[in-house]
Backbone as CSV, one residue per row, in Angstrom:
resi,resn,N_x,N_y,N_z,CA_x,CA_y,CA_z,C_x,C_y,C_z
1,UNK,82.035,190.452,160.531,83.472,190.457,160.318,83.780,189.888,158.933
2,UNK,84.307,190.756,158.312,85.182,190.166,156.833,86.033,189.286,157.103
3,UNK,86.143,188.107,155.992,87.333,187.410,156.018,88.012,187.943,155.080
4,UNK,89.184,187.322,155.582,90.490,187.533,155.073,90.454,187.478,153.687
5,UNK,91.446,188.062,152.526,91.096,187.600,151.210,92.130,186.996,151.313
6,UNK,92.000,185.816,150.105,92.834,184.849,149.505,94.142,185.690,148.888
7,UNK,95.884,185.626,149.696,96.919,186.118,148.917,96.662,185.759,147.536
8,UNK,96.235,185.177,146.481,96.327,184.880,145.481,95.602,186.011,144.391
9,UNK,94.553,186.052,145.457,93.590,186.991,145.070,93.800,188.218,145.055
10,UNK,94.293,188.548,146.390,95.232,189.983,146.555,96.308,189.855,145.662
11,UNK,96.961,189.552,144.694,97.666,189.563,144.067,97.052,190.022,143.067
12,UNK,95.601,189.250,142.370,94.849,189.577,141.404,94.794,190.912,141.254
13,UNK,93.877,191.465,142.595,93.651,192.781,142.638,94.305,193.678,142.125
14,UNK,96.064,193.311,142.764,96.774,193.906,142.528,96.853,194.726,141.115
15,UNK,97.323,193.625,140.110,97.365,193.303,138.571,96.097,193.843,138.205
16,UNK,95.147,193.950,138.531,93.405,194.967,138.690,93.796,196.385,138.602
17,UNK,94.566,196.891,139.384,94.611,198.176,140.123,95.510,198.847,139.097
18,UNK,96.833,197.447,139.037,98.082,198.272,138.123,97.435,198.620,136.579
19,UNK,96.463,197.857,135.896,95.715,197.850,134.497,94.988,199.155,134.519
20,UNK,94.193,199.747,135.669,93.565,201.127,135.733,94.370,201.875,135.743
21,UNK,95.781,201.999,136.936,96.719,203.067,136.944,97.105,203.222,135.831
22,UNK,97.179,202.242,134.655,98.048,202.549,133.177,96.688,202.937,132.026
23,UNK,95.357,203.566,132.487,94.416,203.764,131.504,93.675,202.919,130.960
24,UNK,93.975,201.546,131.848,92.953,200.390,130.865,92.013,199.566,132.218
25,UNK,91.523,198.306,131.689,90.431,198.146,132.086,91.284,197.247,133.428
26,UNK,90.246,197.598,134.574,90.823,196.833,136.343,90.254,195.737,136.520
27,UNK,91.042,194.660,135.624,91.128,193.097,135.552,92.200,192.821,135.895
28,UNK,92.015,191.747,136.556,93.599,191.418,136.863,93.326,189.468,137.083
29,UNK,94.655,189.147,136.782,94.639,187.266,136.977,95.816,186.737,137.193
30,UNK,96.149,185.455,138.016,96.908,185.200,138.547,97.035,183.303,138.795
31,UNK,97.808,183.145,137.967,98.156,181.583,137.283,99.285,180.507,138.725
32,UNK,98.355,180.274,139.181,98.942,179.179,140.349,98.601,177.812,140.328
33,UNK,99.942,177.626,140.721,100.336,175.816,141.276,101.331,175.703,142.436
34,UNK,101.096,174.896,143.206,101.519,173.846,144.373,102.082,175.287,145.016
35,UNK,100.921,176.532,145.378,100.943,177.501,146.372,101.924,178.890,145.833
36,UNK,102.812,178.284,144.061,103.070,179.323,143.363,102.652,179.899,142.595
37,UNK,102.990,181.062,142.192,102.589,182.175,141.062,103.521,181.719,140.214
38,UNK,102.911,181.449,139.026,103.452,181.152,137.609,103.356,182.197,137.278
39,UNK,102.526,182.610,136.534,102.551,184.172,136.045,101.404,185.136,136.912
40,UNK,101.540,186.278,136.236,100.446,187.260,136.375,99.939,187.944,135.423
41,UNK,98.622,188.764,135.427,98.870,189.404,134.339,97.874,190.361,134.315
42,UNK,96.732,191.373,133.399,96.350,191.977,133.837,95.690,192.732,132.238
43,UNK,94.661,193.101,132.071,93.474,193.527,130.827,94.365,194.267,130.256
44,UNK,95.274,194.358,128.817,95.806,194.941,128.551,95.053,195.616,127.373
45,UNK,94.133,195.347,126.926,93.652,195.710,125.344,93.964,197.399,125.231
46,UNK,93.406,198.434,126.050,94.009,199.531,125.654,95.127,200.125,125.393
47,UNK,95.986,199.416,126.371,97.688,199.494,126.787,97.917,198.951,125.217
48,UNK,97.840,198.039,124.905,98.452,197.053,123.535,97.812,197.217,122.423
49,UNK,96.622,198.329,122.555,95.348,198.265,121.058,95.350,196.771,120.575
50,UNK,95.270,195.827,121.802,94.918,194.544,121.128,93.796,194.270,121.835
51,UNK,92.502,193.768,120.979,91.644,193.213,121.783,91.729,191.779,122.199
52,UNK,92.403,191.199,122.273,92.125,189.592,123.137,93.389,189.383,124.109
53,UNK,93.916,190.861,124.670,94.828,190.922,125.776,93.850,191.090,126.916
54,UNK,93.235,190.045,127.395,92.237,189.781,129.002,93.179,189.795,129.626
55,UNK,92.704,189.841,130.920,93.468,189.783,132.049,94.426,188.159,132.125
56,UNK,93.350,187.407,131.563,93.967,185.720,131.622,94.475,185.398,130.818
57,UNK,94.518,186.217,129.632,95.447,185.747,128.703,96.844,186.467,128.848
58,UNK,97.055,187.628,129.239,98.151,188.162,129.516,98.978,187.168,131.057
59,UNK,97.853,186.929,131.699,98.145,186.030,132.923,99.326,184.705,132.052
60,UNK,98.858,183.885,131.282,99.179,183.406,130.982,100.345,183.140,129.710
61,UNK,100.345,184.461,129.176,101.471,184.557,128.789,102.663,184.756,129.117
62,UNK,102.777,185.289,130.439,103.170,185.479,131.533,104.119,184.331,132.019
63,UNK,102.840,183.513,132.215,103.310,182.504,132.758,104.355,181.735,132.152
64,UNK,103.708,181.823,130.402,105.042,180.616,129.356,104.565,179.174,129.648
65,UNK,104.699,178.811,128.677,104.549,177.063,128.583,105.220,176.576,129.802
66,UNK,104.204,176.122,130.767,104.413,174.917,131.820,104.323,173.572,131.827
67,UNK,103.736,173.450,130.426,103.345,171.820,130.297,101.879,171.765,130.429
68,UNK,101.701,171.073,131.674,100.440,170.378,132.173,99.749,171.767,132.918
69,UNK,98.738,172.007,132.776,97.734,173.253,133.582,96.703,172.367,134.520
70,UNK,97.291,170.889,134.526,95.638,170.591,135.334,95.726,170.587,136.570
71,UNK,96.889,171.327,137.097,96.989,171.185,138.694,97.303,172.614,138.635
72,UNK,97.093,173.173,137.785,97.330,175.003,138.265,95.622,175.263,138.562
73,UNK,95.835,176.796,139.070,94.031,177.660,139.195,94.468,178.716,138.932
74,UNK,93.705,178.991,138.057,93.465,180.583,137.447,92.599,181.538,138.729
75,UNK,93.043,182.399,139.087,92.486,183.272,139.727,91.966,184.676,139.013
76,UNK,91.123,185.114,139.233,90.650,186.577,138.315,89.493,187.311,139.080
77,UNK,89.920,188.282,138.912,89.010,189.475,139.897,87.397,189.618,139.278
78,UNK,87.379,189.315,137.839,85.991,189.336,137.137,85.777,187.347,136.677
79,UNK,84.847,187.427,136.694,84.352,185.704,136.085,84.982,186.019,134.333
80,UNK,85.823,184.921,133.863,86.194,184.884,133.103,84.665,184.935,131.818
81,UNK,85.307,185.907,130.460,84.369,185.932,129.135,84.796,183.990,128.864
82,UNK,83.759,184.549,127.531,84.180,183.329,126.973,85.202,182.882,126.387
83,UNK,86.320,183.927,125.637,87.366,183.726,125.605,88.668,183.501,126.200
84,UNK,88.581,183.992,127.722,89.465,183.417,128.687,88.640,182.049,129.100
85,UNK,87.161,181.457,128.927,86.830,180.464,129.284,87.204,179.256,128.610
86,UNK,87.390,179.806,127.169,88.032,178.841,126.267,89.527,178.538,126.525
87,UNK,90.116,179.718,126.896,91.531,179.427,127.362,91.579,178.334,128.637
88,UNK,91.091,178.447,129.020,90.909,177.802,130.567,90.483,176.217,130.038
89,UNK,89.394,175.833,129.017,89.069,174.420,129.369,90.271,173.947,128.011
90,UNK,90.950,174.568,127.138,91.376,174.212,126.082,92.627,173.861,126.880
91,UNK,93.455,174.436,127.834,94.986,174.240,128.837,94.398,173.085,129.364
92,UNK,92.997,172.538,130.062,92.587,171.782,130.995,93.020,172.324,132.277
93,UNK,92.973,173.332,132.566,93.113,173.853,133.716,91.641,174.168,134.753
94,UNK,91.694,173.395,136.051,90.204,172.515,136.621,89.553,172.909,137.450
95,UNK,90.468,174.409,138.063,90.230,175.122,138.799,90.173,176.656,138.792
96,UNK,88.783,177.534,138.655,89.172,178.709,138.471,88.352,179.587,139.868
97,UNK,89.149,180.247,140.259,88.093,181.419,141.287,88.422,182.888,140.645
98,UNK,87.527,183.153,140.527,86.890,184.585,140.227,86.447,185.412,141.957
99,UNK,86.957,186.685,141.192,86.717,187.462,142.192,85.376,188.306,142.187
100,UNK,84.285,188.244,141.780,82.983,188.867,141.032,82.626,187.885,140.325
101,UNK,81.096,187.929,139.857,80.432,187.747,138.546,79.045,188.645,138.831
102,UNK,79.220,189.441,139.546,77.693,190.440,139.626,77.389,191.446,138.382
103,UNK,79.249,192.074,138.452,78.870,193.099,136.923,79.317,192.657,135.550
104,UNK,79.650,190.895,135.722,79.585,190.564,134.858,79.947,189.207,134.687
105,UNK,78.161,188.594,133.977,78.295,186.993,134.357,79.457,186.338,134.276
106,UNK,80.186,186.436,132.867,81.237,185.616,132.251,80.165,184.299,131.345
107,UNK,81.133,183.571,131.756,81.219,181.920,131.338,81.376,180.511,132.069
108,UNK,80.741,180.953,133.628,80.653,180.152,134.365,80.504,178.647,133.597
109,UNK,78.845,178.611,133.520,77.996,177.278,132.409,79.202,176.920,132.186
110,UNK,79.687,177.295,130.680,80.659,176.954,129.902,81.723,175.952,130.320
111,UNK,82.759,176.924,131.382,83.996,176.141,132.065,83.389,174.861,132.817
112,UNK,82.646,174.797,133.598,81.891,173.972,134.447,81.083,172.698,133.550
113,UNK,80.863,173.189,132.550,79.942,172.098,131.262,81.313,171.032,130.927
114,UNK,82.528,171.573,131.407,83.680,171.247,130.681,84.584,170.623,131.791
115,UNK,83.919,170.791,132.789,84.797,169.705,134.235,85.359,170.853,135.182
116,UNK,85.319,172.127,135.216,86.320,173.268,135.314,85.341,173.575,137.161
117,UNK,86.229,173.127,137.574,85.434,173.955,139.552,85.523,175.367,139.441
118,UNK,84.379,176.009,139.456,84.983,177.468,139.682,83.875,178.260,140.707
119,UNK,84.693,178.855,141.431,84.581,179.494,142.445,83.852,180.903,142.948
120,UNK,82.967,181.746,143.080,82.988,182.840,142.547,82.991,183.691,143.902
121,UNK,83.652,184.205,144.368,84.002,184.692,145.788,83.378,185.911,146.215
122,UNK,82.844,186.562,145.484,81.861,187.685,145.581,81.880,188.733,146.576
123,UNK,83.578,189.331,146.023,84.196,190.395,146.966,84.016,191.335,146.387
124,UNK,83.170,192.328,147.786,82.933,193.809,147.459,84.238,194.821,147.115
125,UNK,85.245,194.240,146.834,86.483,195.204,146.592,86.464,194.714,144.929
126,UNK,86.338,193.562,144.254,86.271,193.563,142.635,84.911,193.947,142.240
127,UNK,83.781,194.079,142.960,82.809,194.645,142.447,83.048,196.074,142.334
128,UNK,83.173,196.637,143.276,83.495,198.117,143.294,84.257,198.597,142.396
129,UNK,85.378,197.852,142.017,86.186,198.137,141.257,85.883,198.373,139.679
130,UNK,85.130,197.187,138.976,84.384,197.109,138.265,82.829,198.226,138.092
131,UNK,82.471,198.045,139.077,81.193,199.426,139.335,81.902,200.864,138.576
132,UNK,82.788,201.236,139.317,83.276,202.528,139.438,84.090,202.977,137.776
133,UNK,84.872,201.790,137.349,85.192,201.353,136.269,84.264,201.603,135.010
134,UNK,82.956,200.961,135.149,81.535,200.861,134.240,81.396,202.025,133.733
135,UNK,80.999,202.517,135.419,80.361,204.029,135.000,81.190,204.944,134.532
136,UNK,81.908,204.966,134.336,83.042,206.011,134.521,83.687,206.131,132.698
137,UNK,83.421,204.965,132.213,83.755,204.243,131.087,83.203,203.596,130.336
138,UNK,81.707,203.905,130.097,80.500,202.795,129.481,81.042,202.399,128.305
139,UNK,81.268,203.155,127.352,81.887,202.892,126.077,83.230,201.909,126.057
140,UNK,83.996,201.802,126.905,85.066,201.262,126.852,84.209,199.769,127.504
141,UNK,83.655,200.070,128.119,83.512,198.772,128.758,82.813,197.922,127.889
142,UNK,81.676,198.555,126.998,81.002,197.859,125.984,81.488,197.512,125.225
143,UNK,82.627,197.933,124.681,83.695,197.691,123.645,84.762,196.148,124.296
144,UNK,84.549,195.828,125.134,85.573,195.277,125.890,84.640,193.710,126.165
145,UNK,83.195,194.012,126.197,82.450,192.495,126.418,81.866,192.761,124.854
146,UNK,82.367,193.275,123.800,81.801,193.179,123.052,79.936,193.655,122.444
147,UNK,79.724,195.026,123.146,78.697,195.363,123.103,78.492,196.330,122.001
């Protein structure tokens, strides 16, 4: 029996799903505190021809200056790169769950070297997503971790 996914997470997905329906990459992230959604947000680099629109940085622009991040959690359907990892320990934000890191490590070490709990939930619905994504798109995707 599957468990349930985390609403937070299903939200992620969501912001995953809406980034493919618009031609770009199915990342998605989702900026919570005390059981709310601050922002959301979702891999925009093709949508915006910007490359450092991640899923977590759009998450967080999203969100807008809250102040303090050390009681929020970043949620994200892929294990954050190193540049959403830098976003993450530079806010001090202490908590991250990821939805995957199979098709792609991230920056676990990194956040974690840096005090950061993170989670990696290892749901066959962001793998798939990502899988299907890969293949479908090698070039984009290499372009996107920088390959």
């Amino acid at each position: 029996m599957t468990q349930p996914i985390d609403p937070f997470m299903t939200q992620a997905i969501a912001q995953a799903k809406q980034g493919l329906s618009e031609g770009g990459i199915p990342i998605g992230s989702v900026l919570v505190k005390d059981g709310k959604i601050l922002g959301k947000g979702h891999n925009k680099r093709v949508q915006d021809d910007d490359p450092v629109t991640h899923a977590e940085i759009d998450c967080l622009r999203n969100a807008g200056r809250i102040g303090k991040y050390s009681e929020t959690v970043l949620y994200s359907t892929l294990m954050p790169c190193y540049l959403c990892a830098g976003a993450v320990v530079q806010f001090g934000i202490k908590k991250v769950i990821a939805g995957e890191s199979e098709t792609f490590p991230g920056a676990r070490e990194f956040m974690e070297s840096h005090g950061v709990e993170v989670i990696d939930l290892n749901l066959d619905e962001c793998k798939q997503l990502m899988k299907d994504f890969i293949a479908q798109n090698p070039r984009l995707w290499n372009e996107d971790i920088g390959k």
